[in-house]
C-alpha positions as CSV (number, residue, x, y, z in Angstrom):
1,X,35.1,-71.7,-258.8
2,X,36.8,-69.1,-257.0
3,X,35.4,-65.6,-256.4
4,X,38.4,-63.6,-257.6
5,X,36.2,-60.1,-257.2
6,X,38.7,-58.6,-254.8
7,X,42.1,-60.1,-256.2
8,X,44.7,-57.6,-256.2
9,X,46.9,-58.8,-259.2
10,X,50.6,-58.0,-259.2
11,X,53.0,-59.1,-262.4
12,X,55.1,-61.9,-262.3
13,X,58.9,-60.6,-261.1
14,X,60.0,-63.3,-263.4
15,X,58.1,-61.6,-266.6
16,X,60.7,-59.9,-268.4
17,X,60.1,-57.3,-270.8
18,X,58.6,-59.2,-273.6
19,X,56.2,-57.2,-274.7
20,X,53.3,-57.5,-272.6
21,X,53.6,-61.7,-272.6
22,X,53.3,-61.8,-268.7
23,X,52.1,-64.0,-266.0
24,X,49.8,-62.6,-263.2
25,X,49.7,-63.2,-259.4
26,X,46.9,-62.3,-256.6
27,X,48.2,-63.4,-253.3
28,X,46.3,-61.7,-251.1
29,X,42.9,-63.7,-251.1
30,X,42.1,-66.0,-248.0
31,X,43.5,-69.5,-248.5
32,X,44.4,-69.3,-252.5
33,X,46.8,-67.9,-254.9
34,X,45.8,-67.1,-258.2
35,X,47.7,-66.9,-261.3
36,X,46.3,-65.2,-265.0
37,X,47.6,-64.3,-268.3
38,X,47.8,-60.4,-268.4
39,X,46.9,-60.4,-271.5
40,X,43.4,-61.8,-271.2
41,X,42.8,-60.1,-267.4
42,X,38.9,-61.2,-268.0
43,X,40.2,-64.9,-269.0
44,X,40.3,-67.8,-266.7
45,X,42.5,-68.1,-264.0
46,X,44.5,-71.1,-262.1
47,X,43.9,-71.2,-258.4
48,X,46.3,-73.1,-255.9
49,X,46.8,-73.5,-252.0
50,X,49.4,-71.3,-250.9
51,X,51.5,-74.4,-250.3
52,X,51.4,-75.8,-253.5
53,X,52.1,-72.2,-254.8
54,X,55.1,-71.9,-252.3
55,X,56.4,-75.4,-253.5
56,X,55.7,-74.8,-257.4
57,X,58.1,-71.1,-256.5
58,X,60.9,-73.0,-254.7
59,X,60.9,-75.8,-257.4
60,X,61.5,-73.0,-260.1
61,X,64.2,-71.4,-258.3
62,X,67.4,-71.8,-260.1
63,X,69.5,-75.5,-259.0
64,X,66.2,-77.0,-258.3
């Protein structure tokens, strides 16, 4: 598991303003990204490589 200790987390720029339903991003940790719920911040967390992070963005993108 991933020590996440010193993850700087950042919302989601594609969380709207739902009411707090937002996704969580810490890019700044060596070799991962990590992704949480904001609404359980002490929950678990997905981890990827920033490649597969980068891929999973660009697939998202609007015409992909």
């Amino acid at each position: 598991m991933a020590d996440l200790t010193d993850a700087q987390w950042r919302k989601s720029t594609r969380s709207g303003s739902n009411g707090g339903d937002c996704v969580e991003v810490a890019d700044n940790l060596p070799g991962l990204v990590a992704v949480r719920d904001s609404k359980e911040p002490a929950g678990p967390a997905l981890t990827f490589s920033p490649t597969a992070w980068a891929s999973f963005v660009q697939a998202t993108k609007p015409g992909h």
